[in-house]
C-alpha positions as CSV (number, residue, x, y, z in Angstrom):
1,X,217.6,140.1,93.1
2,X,219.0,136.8,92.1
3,X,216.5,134.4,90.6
4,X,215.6,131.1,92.3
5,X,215.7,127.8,90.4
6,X,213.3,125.1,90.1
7,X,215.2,122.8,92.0
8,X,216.2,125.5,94.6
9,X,215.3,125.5,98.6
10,X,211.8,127.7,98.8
11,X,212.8,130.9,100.4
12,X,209.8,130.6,102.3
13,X,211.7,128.2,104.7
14,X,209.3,125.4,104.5
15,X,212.3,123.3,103.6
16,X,210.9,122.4,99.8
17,X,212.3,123.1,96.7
18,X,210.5,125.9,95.0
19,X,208.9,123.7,91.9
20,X,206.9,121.4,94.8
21,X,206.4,124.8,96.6
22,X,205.6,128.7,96.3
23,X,206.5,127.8,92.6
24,X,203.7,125.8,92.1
25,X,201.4,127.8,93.5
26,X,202.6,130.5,90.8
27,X,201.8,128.1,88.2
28,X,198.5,127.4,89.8
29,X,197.4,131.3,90.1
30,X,198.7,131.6,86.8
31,X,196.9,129.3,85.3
32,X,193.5,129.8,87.4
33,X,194.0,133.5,85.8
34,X,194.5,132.5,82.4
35,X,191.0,130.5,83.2
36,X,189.6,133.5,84.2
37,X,190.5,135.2,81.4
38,X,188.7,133.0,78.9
39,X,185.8,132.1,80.7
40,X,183.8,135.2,79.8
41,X,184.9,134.8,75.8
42,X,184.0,130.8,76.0
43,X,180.5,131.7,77.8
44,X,179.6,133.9,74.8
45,X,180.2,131.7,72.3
46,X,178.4,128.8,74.5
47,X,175.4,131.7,74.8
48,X,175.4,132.0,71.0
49,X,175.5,128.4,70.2
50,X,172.8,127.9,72.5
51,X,170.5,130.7,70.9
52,X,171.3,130.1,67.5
53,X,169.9,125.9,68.8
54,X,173.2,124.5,68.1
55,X,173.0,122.6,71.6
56,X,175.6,119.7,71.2
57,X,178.2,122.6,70.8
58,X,176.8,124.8,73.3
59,X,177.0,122.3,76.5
60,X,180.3,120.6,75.1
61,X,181.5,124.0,75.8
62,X,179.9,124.7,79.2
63,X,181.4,121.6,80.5
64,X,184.6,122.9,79.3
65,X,183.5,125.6,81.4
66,X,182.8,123.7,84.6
67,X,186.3,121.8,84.5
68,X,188.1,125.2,85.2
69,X,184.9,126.8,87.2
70,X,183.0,123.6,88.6
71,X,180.3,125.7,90.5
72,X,179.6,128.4,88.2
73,X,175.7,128.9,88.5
74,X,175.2,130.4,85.1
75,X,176.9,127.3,83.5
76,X,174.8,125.2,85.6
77,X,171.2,126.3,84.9
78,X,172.5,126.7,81.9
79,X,173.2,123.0,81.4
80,X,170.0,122.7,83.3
81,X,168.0,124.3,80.6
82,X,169.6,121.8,77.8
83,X,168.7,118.7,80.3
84,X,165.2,120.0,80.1
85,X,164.8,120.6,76.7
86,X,166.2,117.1,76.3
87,X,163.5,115.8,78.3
88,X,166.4,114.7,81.3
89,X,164.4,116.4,83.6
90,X,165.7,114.6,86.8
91,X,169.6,115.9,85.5
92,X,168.0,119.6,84.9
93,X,166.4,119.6,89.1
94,X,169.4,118.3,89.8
95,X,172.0,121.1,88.1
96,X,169.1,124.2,88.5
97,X,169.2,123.0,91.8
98,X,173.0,123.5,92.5
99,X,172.9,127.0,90.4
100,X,170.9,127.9,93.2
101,X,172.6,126.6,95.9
102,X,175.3,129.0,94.7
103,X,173.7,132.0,93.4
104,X,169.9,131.7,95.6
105,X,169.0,135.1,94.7
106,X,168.4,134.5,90.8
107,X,165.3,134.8,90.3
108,X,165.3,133.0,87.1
109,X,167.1,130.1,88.4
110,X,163.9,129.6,90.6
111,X,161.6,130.1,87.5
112,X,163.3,127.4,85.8
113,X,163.6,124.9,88.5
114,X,159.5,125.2,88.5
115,X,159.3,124.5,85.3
116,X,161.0,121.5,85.1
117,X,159.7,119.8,88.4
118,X,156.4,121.0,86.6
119,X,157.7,118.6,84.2
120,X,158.2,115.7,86.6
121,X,154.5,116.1,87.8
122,X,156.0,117.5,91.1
123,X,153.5,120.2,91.1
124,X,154.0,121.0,95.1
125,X,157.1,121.9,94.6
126,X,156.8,123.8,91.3
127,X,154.6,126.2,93.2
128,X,156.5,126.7,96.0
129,X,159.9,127.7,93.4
130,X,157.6,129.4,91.5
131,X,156.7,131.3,94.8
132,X,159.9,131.7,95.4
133,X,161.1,133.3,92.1
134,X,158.4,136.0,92.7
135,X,159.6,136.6,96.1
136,X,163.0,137.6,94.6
137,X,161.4,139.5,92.2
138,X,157.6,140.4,92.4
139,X,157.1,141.9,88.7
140,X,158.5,138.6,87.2
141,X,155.9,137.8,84.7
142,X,157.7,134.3,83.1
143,X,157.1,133.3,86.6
144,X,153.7,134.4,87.2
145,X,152.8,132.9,83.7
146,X,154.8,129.7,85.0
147,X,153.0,129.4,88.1
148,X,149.3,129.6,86.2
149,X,150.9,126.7,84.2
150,X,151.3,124.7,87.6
151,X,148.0,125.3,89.1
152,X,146.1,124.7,86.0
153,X,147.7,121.3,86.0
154,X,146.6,120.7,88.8
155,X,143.3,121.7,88.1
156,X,143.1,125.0,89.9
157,X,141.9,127.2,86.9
158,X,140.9,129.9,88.7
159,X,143.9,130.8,90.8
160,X,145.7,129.8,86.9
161,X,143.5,132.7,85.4
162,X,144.7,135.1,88.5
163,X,148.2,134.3,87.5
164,X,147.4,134.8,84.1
165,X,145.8,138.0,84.3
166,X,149.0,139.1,86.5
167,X,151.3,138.7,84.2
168,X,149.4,140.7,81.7
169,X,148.6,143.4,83.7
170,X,152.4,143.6,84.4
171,X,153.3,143.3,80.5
172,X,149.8,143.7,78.5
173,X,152.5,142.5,75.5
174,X,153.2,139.1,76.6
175,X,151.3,137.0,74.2
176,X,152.3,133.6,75.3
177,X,150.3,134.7,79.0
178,X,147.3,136.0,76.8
179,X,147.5,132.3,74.6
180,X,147.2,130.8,78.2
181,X,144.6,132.8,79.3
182,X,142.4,132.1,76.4
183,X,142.9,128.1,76.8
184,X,142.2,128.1,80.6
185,X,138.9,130.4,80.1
186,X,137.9,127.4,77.3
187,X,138.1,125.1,80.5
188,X,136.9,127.5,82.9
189,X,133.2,127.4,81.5
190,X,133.0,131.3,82.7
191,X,132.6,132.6,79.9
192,X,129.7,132.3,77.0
193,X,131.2,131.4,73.2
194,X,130.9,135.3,71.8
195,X,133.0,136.5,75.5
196,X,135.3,133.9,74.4
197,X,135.5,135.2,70.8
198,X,135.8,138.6,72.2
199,X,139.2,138.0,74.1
200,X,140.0,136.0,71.3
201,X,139.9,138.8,69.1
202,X,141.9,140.8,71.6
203,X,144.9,139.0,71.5
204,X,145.1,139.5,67.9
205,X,144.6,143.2,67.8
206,X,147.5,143.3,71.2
207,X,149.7,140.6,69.4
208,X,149.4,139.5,65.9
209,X,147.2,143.0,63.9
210,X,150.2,144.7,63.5
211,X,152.2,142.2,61.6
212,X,150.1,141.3,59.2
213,X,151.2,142.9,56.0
214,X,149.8,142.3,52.2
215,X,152.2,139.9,50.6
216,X,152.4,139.2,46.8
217,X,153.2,135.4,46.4
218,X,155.0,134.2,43.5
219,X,154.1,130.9,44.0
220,X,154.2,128.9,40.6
221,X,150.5,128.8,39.7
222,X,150.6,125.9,37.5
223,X,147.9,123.3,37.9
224,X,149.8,120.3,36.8
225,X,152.5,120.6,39.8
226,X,152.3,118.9,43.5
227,X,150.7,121.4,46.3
228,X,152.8,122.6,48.6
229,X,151.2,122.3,52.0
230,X,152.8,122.9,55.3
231,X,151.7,122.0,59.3
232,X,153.1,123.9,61.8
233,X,152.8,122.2,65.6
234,X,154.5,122.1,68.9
235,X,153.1,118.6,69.0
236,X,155.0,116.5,66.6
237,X,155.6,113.9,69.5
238,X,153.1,111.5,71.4
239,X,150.5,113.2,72.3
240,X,147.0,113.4,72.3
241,X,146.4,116.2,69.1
242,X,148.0,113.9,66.5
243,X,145.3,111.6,66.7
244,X,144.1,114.1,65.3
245,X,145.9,115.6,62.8
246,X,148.7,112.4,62.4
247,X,147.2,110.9,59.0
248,X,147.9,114.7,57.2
249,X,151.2,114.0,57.6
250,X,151.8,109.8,56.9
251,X,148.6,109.1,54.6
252,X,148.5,112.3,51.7
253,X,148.8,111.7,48.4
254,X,152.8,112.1,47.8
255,X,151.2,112.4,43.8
256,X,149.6,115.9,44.4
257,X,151.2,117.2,47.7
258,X,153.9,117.8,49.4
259,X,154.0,118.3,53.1
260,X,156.6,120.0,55.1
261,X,156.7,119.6,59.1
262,X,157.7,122.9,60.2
263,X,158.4,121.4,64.2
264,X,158.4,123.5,67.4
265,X,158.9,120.3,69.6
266,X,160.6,121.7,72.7
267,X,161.0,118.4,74.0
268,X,163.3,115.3,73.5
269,X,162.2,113.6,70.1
270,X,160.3,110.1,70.1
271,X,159.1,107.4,67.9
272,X,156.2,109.8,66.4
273,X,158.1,112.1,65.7
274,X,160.6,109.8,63.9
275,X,157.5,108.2,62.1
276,X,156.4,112.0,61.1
277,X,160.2,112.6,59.7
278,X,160.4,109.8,57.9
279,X,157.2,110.6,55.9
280,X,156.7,114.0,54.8
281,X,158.6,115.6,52.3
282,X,160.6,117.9,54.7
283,X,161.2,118.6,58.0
284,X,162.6,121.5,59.5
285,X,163.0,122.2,62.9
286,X,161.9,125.5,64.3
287,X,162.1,125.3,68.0
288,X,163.8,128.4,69.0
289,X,164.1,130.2,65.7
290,X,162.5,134.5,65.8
291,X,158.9,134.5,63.9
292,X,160.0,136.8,61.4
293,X,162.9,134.2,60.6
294,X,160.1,131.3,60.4
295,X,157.7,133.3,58.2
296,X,160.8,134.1,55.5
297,X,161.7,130.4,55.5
298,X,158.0,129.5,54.7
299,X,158.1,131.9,51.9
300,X,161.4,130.7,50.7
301,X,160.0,127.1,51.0
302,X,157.0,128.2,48.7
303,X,154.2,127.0,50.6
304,X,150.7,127.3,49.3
305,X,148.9,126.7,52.4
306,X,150.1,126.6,55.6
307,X,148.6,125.2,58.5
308,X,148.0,125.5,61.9
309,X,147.7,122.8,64.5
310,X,147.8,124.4,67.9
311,X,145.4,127.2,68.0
312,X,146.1,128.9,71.4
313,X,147.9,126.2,73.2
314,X,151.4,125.9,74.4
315,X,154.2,125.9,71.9
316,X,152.1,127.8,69.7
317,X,153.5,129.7,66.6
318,X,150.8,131.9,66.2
319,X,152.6,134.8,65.6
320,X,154.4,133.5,62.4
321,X,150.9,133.3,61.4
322,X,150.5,137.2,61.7
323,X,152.9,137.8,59.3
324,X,150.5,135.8,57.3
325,X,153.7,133.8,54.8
326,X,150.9,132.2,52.7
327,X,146.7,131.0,52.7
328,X,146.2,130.2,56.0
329,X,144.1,127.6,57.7
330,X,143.5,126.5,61.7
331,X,142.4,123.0,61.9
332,X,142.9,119.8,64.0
333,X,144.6,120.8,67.1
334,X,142.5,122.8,69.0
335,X,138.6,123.1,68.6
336,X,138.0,126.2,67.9
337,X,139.0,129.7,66.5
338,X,142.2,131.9,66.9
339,X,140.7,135.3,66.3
340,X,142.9,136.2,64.1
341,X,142.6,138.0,60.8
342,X,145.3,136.6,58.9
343,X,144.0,133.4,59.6
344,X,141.8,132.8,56.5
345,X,140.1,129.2,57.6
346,X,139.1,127.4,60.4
347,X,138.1,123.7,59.7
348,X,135.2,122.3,61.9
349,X,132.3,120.7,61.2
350,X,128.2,121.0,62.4
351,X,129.1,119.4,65.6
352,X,131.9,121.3,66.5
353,X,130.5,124.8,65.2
354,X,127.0,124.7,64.8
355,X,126.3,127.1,61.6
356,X,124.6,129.3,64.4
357,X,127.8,129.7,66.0
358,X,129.6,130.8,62.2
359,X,129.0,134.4,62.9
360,X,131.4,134.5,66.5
361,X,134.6,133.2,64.1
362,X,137.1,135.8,62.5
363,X,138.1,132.9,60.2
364,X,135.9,131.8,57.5
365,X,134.2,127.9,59.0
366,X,134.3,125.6,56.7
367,X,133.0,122.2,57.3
368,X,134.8,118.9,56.9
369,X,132.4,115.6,57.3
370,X,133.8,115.0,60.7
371,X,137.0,116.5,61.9
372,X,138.3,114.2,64.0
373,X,139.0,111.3,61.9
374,X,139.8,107.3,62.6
375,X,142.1,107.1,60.0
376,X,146.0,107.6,62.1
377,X,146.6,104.5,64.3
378,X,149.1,106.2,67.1
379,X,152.2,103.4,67.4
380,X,153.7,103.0,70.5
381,X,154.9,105.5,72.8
382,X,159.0,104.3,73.6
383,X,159.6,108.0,75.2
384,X,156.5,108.3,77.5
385,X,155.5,112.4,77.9
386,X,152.6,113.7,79.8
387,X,150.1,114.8,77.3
């Protein structure tokens, strides 16, 4: 068969030559397969960028993505998710929302979308998506743990305990549900302190007991060197806890301590937590990283006391606490006890734990003057988040 040219007639008879023809539609399937082709290997590194944190990387390749495939859904929620971490939650509705326009049967797609009109204070419409993501698929629990989030910001405790409750009767495991749980019953006033205590100390023995494990630190014990203290917080941003807690970590004494930030921030960073940077000793980011990876960086970092400032609220990191890295202490966040064992402290003081109430804590109560302090003056807020 002879060969056509370029710059031949088409044989199709359209009266083109073949290059402005059936020739460039070759070149086009050609090179729509060879896009094919490398999508899948592209996505995977995108994936691992984006679990390993490295986001800059991970959406510069998505995008890369989206010029060859421009409605692939998993590339767009994915993006999505990034927007939302980023605190662009009008771009993440926006790109969620087209994933699902494309692909309406993902149930996580759905899940997502709730989460980041939850964001937006749209609570309406989180529910319904969050509604929506169960109808797909009933057993979901991120969802039904999602949807407690919703109605509980709304105020709707009880139908948030229900959802709560859901989730763990579907996965008894899921310790971020049971964190929840515990919070909204602290609201709820449906429970007496030693009931409270009770599930308390039932999330550690389903969550945290079995992680715990005798360490031998190897900690330089020599008096005459700086302490080695470290906070650990989903709240390094404006919000209301570091009114709380903020002077630990901009008014210590850099003589005898130093202080490192270990940061679960999950949203986009702001002037506090660029005021919180620029004074402790070290900051490292942790957002994302597996507890048993944050426990052996603690120990590597050779911290003497580490310390916890979210109790059982969201973001928390309780379970690097049960691998228990160093001395442990809860204090400033939340206003009362984990119910953990390998926590060693809780800091209150006769206000917030009457000395009747010392027998109820797993941790050892140990009273400060007055815990919550007058000392950290909060400086404007030029990234306004919900608190």
């Amino acid at each position: 068969m002879q060969r056509v040219g370029r710059n031949d007639p088409c044989s199709c008879g359209k009266g083109k030559k073949y290059k402005y023809c059936c020739g460039l539609q070759g070149v086009q399937a050609e090179r729509t397969a060879t896009a094919n082709t490398s999508i899948p290997k592209a996505m995977q590194a995108a994936v691992e960028h984006h679990q390993a944190g490295r986001l800059p990387q991970a959406e510069a390749i998505y995008r890369q993505i989206l010029q060859a495939a421009p409605n692939h859904p998993d590339v767009l929620h994915l993006l999505g998710l990034i927007a939302h971490r980023a605190g662009k939650n009008e771009i993440a509705v926006e790109l969620i929302g087209k994933a699902i326009s494309v692909n309406p049967s993902s149930p996580t797609y759905h899940n997502n979308l709730g989460n980041a009109l939850k964001e937006q204070g749209k609570l309406d419409e989180a529910i319904e998506i969050c509604h929506k993501a169960l109808l797909i698929k009933p057993e979901y629990v991120e969802a039904h743990n999602n949807l407690g989030n919703a109605f509980c910001n709304q105020g709707r405790l009880r139908d948030g305990l229900a959802c709560y409750r859901k989730a763990l009767e579907i996965n008894p495991d899921y310790a971020e549900a049971h964190s929840n749980l515990i919070f909204t019953l602290d609201l709820a006033d449906t429970m007496n302190l030693s009931e409270l205590h009770v599930e308390r100390k039932k999330w550690d023995e389903a969550h945290a007991a079995s992680f715990w494990q005798d360490q031998i630190h190897s900690n330089d014990r020599s008096p005459a060197r700086r302490l080695r203290v470290g906070y650990v917080s989903a709240d390094f941003g404006h919000h209301s806890a570091p009114k709380v807690f903020g002077g630990m970590l901009t008014q210590f004494d850099r003589s005898q301590f130093d202080v490192f930030a270990y940061s679960n921030l999950k949203r986009k960073a702001d002037s506090l937590t660029d005021l919180f940077k620029q004074n402790v000793t070290v900051w490292r980011n942790i957002a994302g990283l597996p507890d048993d990876a944050v426990a052996k960086m603690i120990r590597e970092d050779q911290i003497d006391i580490l310390v916890d400032l979210s109790g059982h609220t969201a973001g928390n990191r309780l379970l690097v606490f049960a691998r228990k890295p160093p001395i442990q202490i809860t204090a400033w966040g939340y206003a009362t006890g984990t119910g953990m064992r390998a926590m060693d402290v809780f800091f209150a003081d006769p206000v917030m734990a009457p000395p009747e109430d010392k027998p109820y804590f797993t941790e050892e109560v140990r009273y400060l003057p007055c815990v919550v302090g007058a000392f950290f003056n909060m400086p404007p807020n030029k990234a306004p988040h919900a608190l």
